[in-house]
C-alpha positions as CSV (number, residue, x, y, z in Angstrom):
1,X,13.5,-18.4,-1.2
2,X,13.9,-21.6,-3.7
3,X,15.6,-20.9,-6.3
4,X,13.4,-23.6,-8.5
5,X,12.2,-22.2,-12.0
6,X,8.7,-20.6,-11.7
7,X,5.3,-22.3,-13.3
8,X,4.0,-20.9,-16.3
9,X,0.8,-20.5,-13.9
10,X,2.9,-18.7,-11.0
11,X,4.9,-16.3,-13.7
12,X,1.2,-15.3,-14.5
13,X,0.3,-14.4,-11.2
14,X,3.7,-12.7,-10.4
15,X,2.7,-10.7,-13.9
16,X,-0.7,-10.0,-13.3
17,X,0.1,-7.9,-10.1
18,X,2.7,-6.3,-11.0
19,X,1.1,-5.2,-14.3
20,X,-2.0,-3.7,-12.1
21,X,-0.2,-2.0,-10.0
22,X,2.3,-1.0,-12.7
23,X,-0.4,0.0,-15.1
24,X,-2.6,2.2,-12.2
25,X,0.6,4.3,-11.6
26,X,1.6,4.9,-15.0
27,X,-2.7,6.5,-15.4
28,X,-1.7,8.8,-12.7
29,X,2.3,9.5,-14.3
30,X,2.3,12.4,-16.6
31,X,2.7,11.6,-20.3
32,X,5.8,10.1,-21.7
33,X,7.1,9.0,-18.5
34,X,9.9,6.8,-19.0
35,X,9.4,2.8,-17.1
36,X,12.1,3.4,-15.5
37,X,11.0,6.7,-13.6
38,X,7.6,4.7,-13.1
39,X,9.6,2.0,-11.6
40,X,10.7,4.3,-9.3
41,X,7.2,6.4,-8.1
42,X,6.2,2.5,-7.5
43,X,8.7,2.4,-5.0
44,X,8.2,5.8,-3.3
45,X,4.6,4.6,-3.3
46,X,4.9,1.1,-1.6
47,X,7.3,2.6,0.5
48,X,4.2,5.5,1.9
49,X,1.7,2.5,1.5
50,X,3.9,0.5,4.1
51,X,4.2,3.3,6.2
52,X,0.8,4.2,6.5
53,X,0.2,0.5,7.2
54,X,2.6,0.6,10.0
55,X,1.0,3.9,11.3
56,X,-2.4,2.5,11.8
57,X,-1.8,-0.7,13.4
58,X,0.5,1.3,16.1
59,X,-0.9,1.0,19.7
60,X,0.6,3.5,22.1
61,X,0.1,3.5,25.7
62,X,-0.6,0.5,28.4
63,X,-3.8,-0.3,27.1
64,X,-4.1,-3.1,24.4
65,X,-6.6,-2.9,21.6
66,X,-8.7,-4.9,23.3
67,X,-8.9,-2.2,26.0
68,X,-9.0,1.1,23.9
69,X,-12.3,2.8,23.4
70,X,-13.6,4.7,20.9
71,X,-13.6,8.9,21.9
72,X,-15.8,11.0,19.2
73,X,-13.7,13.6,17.3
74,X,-14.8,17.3,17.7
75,X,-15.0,17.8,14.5
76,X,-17.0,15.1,13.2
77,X,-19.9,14.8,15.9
78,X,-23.1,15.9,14.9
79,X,-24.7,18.3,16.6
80,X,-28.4,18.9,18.0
């Protein structure tokens, strides 16, 4: 990591997604939550969001992704 000051134009970015994502859990926060226990539900969060990432993308077994197929869950085929 450089350790260069930061554009005007790149401390806007930075700000603009931290700000979403900032601003869409303090909606879902109750009431008077404090930044700093918002600060900290964005963490829990990313940390479930990274997780979940890592959850899907695991193959198990021999078979590579290339070589999986598709099997139809029970409970979401139709029926005739």
């Amino acid at each position: 990591m450089k350790s260069d000051n930061l554009t005007m134009e790149e401390l806007t970015d930075a700000a603009d997604e931290f700000f979403a994502k900032f601003d869409f859990i303090m909606t879902r926060c109750p009431e008077g939550t404090s930044v700093k226990d918002i600060l900290r539900v964005m963490d829990v969060v990313a940390n479930i969001g990274y997780r979940n990432r890592d959850n899907q993308t695991k193959v198990v077994g021999f078979i590579g992704p290339e070589g999986r197929q598709e099997v139809p869950n029970e409970e979401t085929t139709e029926e005739d």
